[in-house]
C-alpha positions in Angstrom: 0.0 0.0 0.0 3.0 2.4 1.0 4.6 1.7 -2.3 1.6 2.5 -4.5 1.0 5.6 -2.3 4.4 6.6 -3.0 4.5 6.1 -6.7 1.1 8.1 -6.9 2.5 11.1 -5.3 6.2 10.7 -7.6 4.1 10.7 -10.6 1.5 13.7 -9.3 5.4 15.6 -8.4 6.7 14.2 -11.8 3.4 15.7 -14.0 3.2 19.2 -11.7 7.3 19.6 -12.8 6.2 18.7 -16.8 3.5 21.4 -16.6 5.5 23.8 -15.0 6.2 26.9 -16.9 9.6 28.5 -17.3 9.6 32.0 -17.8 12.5 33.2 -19.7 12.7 37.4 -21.3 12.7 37.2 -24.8 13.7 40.8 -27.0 13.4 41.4 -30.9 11.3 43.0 -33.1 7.4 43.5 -32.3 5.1 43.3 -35.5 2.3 41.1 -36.9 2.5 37.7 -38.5 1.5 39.4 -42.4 4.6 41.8 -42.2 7.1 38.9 -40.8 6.3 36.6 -43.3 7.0 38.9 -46.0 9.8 40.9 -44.4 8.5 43.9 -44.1 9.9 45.1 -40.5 10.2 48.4 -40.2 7.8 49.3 -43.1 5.0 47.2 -41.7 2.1 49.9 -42.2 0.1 50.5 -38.6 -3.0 49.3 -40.5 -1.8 45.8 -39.9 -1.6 46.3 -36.2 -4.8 47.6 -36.1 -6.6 44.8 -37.6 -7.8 42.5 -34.9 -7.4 39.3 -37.5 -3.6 40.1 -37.7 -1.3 37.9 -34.6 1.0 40.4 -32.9 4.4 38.2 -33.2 8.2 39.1 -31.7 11.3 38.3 -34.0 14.1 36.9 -32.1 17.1 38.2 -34.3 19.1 35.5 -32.1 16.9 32.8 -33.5 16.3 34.1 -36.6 12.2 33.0 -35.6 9.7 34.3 -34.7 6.6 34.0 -32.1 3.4 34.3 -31.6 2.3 36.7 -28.7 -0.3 35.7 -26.1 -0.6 39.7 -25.2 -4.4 38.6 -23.0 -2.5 39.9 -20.1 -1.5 42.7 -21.1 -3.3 46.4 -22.6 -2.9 47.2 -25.9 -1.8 50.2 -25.3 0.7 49.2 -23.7 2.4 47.6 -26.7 1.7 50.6 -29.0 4.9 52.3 -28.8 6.9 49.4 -29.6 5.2 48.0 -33.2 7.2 48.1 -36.0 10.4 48.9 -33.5 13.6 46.7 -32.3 14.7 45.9 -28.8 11.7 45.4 -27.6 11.1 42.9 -24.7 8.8 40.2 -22.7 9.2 38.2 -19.9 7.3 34.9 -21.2 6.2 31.8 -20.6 7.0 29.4 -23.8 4.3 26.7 -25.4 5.9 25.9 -28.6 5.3 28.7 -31.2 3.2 30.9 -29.3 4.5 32.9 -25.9 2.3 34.3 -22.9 3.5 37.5 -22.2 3.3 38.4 -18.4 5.8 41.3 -18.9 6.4 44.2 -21.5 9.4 46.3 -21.9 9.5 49.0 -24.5 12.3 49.3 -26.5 15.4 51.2 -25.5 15.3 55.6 -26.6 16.7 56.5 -29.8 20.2 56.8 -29.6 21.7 60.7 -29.6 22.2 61.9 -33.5 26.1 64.2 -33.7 24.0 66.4 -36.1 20.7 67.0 -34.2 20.3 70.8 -34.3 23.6 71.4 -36.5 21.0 72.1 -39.8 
């Protein structure tokens, strides 16, 4: 009886670990699935985003892939200033092509221009 009760619980420990979620912080490029797959990054029009039918998805230059974002979690308008825009990042939870975001980081300020205010 001990035996079975014990091999109960390792495999209810066992199936808890499997279902487990890892998050990991994943950064790239924030568009939609229509401008990835025909590589239109930073010319990806904002009509796209707007269209409810279009899948927000983050380009992992790392990977060279690209995944589907679960954004439920997470306001819209939150997400607005980084579409169509690099260095943008979540803290995730994977499930094969699609993340959960439970995190958003915009992406990092322009960078200073040597000639801003010189013309």
């Amino acid at each position: 009886m001990k035996k079975i009760i014990l091999t109960l619980i390792a495999v209810a420990i066992s199936a808890a670990a499997l279902n487990a979620a890892e998050t990991v912080k994943k950064q790239g490029f924030l568009t939609t699935d229509y401008c990835v797959k025909r590589d239109y990054f930073t010319n990806c029009k904002l009509e796209n985003y707007l269209d409810p039918k279009q899948k927000l998805v983050l380009y992992v230059h790392d990977e060279q892939d690209f995944y589907y974002i679960d954004a439920s979690h997470l306001e819209k308008a939150e997400l607005d200033e980084g579409f169509a825009r690099d260095g943008v990042s979540f803290t995730v939870t994977l499930e094969g092509k699609t993340i959960h975001a439970t995190k958003y980081d915009g992406p990092p300020p322009p960078a200073k221009s040597f000639f801003k205010g010189c013309l």
